[in-house]
C-alpha positions in Angstrom: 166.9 52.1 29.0 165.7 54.1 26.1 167.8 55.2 23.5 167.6 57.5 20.7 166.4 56.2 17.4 169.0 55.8 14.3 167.9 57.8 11.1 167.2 55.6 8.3 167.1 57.2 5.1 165.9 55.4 2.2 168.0 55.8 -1.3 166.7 53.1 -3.7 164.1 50.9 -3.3 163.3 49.0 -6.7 162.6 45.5 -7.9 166.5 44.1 -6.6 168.0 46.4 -4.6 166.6 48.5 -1.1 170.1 50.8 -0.5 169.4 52.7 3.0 171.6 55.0 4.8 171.4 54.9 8.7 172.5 57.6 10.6 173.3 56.9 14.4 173.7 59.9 17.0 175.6 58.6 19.9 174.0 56.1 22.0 171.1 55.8 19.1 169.8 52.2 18.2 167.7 50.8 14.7 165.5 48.6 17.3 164.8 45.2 16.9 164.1 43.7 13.3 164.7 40.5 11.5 166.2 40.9 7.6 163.8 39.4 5.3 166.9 39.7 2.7 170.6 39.0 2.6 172.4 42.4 2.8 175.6 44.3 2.8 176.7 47.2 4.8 179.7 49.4 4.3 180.6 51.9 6.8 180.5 55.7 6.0 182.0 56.8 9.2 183.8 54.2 12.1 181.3 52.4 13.6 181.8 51.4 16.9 178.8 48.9 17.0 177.1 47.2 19.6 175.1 43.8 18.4 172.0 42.7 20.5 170.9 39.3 19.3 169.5 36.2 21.0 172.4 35.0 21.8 173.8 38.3 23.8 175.5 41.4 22.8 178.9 41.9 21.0 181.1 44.5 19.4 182.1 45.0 16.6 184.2 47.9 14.9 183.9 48.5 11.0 186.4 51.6 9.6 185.0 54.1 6.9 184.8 52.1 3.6 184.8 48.4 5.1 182.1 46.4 4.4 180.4 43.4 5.8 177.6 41.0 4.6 175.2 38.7 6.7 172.3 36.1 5.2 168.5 37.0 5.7 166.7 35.8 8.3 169.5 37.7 11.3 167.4 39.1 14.0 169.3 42.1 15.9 169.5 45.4 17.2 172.1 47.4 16.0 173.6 50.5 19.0 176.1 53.0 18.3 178.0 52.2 21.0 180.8 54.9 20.2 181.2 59.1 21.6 180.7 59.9 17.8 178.3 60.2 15.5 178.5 56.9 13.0 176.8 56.3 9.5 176.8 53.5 7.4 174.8 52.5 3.9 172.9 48.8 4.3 172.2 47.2 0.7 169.9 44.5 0.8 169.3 41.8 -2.2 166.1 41.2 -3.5 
């Protein structure tokens, strides 16, 4: 099944941080990647998330301004799995 893509817009890339806002349409999807850095993401919007990972898929909601953080090294694909548009900022640590 093909999806829409998120919109990934970067804000800061420097020598510590990368800050990226990704903006999801319903049904949308980043696509498969593996984070080469620890990170944190905190919800703009709710984010009714669907996680694709080796081990299966799972969901996850995160409400405007909650935050999560996950090591490097996760591979995943991250799906709006909500009717709404969702948003969230991703910080990763250089």
């Amino acid at each position: 099944m093909s999806r829409p893509a998120a919109i990934a817009t970067q804000l800061i890339d420097d020598a510590r941080v990368r800050v990226t806002r990704f903006d999801f349409v319903a049904g949308a999807e980043i696509g498969w990647h593996e984070h080469g850095y620890d990170y944190v993401i905190t919800a703009v919007t709710e984010c009714q998330i669907l996680l694709e990972d080796d081990s299966g898929e799972r969901r996850v909601t995160v409400g405007p301004g909650e935050s999560y953080r996950r090591d490097a090294g996760i591979k995943h694909n991250v799906i709006n799995d909500g009717d709404a548009a969702m948003s969230f900022v991703e910080v990763e640590l250089k």
